[in-house]
TIVEX-723922 format. One line per 8 residues: number of its first residue (from 1); for each residue y, x, z of C-alpha. Coordinates in steps of 0.25 Angstrom, whole numbers, plus 5000, padded with zeros to 4 digits. Layout:
<pados>
NUM = Y:X:Z ~ ...
</pados>
This chain:
<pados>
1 = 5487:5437:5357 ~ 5475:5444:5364 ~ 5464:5433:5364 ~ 5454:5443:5369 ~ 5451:5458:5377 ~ 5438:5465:5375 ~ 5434:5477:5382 ~ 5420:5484:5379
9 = 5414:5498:5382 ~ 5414:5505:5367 ~ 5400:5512:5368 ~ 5390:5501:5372 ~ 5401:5487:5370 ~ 5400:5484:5383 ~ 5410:5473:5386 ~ 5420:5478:5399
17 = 5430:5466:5400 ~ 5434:5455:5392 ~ 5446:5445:5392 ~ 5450:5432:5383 ~ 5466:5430:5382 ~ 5471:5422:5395 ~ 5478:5411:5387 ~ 5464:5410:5378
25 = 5455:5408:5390 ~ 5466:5397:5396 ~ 5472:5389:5385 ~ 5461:5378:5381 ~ 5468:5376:5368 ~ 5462:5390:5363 ~ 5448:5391:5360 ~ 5444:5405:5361
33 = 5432:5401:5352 ~ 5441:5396:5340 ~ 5451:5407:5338 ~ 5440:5417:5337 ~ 5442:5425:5350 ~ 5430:5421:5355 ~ 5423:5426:5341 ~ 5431:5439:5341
41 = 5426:5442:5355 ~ 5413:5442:5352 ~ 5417:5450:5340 ~ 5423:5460:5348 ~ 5410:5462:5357 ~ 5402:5463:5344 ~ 5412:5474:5340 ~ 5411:5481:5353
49 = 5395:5483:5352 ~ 5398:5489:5338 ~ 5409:5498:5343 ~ 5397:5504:5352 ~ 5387:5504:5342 ~ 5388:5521:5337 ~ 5382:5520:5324 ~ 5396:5512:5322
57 = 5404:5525:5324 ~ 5415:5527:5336 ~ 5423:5513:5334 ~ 5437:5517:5332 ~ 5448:5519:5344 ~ 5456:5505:5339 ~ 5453:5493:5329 ~ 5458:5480:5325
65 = 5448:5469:5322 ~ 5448:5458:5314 ~ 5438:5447:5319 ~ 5433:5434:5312 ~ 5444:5428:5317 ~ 5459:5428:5316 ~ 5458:5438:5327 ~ 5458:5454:5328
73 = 5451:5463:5338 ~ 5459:5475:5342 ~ 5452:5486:5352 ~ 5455:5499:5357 ~ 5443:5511:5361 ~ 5448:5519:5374 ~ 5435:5526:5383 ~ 5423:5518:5378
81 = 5430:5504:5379 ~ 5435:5496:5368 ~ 5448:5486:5372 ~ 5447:5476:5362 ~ 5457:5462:5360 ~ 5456:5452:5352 ~ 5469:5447:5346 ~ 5475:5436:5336
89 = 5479:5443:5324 ~ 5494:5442:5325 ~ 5495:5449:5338 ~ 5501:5463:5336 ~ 5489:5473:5334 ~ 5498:5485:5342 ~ 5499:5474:5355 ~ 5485:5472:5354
97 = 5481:5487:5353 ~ 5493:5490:5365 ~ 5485:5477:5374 ~ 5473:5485:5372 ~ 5478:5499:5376 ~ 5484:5493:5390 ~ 5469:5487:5391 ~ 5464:5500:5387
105 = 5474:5509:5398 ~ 5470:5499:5410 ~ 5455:5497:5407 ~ 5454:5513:5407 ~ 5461:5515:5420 ~ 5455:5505:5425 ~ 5439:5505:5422 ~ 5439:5518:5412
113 = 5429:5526:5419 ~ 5422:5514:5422 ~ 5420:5509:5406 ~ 5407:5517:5405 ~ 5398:5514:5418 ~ 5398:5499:5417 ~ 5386:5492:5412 ~ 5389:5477:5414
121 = 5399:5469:5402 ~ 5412:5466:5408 ~ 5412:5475:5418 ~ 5428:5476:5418 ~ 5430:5461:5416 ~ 5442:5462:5427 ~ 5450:5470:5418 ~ 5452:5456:5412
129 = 5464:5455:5422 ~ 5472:5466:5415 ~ 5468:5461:5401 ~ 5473:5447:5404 ~ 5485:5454:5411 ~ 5488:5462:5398 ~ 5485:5452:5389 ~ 5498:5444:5394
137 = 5506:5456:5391 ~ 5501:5457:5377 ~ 5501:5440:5375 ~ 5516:5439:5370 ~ 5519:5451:5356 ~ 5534:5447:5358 ~ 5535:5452:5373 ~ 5544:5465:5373
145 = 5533:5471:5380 ~ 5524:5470:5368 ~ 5535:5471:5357 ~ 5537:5484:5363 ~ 5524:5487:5360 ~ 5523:5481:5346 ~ 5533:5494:5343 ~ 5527:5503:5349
153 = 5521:5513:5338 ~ 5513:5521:5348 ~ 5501:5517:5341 ~ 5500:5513:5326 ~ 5492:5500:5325 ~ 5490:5502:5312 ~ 5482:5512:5310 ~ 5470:5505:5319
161 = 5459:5500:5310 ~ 5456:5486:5306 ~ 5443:5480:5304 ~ 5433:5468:5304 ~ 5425:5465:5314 ~ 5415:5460:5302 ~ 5416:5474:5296 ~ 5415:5481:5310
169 = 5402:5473:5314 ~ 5397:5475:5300 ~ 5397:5490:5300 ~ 5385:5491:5309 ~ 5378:5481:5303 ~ 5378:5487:5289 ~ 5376:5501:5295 ~ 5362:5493:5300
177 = 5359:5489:5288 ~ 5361:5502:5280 ~ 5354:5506:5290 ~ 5342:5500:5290 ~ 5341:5501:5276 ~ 5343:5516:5276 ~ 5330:5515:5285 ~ 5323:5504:5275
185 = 5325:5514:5264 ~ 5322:5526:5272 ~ 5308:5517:5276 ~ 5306:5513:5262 ~ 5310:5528:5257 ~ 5298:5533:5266 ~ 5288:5522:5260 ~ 5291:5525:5246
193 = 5290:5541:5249 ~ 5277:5538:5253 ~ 5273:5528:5243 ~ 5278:5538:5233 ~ 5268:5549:5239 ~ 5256:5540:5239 ~ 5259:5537:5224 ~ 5261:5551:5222
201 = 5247:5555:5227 ~ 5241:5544:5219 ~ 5247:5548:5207 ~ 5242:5562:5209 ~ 5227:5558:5212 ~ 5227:5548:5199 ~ 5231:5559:5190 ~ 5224:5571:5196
209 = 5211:5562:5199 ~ 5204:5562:5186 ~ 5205:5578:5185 ~ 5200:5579:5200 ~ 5188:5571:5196 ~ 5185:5578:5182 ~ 5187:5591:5189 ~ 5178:5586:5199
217 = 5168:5583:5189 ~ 5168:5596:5181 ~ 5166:5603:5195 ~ 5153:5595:5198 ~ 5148:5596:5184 ~ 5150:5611:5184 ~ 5143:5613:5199 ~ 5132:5603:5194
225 = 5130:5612:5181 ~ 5131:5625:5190 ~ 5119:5619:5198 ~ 5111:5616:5188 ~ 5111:5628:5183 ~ 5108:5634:5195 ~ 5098:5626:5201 ~ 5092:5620:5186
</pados>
């Protein structure tokens, strides 16, 4: 089943709408908190601010995701918005990816030359009507509707990547850590050049000192010699 829909604007992960699954929200003997959907929310609102972070390269078009819990993330990228839904496992990945094409055909129609003036979270929070509407349609994989779909071979599934969330928030936190340490050693790099130079120079004066100083000497001695037999 579809426990929960995410929409966000890709290049700043502004949130547009959001909608937990009907039966979820009504059904006291599930606790959103305890099957981890709550968890992979938040997940997926972490995921959206990396997705707009560009020294993570453009995201790409579709990916599954598996969360911390028994739980995957599937979304699709259309126009600057990513439709993302939260899924148990044993729903068929092709009816996830078809709910969040409808999604994607609707919220464009709807909203799509609006998705980049909006400024507040949740701007398009009443497009929850048609989620929840779609989501009823998507709630039962044995419907002929949606065996119908489960053959259709328009687009192969299988060659959507999959990944961990723990690798994908990771990414960017390594690439922060090399690179700060590419500017620790460039700062260090530029310390020891200079530490290099002053030991240089001083190497130079120790060796070359004594001569500047017996040259000096002979100079004087000479001049004083010349005077005296000048003046004496």
């Amino acid at each position: 089943m579809v426990r929960a829909t995410l929409l966000a604007r890709v290049n700043d992960g502004l949130p547009l709408a959001e909608s937990l699954d009907a039966s979820t929200r009504t059904t006291p003997s599930v606790d959103p908190v305890e099957d981890g959907t709550e968890t992979a929310k938040r997940q997926a609102k972490a995921l959206f601010k990396k997705l707009s972070d560009p020294s993570s390269g453009p995201p790409p078009s579709r990916m599954t995701i598996e969360t911390t819990s028994e739980l995957l993330m599937h979304y699709v990228i259309h126009e600057n918005v990513c439709y993302l839904c939260v899924c148990d496992r044993t729903y068929p990945k092709k009816l996830a990816y078809a709910y969040l094409e409808e999604l994607q055909n609707e919220f464009s129609e709807r909203h799509g030359e609006e998705v980049g003036t909006v400024g507040r979270p949740y701007a398009f929070i009443k497009f929850d009507t048609f989620i929840q509407r779609t989501k009823k349609l998507y709630s039962d994989a044995r419907t002929q509707r949606n065996l119908n779909k489960l053959n259709d071979d328009l687009h192969d599934i299988q060659q959507i990547m999959t990944r961990n969330i723990n690798d994908i928030m990771g990414q960017g936190e390594r690439l922060d850590r090399v690179s700060a340490m590419s500017g620790n050693l460039s700062e260090a790099s530029k310390k020891y050049s200079k530490k290099a130079r002053d030991l240089s120079r001083q190497a130079l004066i120790q060796k070359y000192m004594p001569l500047a100083i017996f040259c000096g000497i002979v100079i004087l001695t000479l001049m004083l010699r010349r005077y005296v037999f000048t003046y004496g």
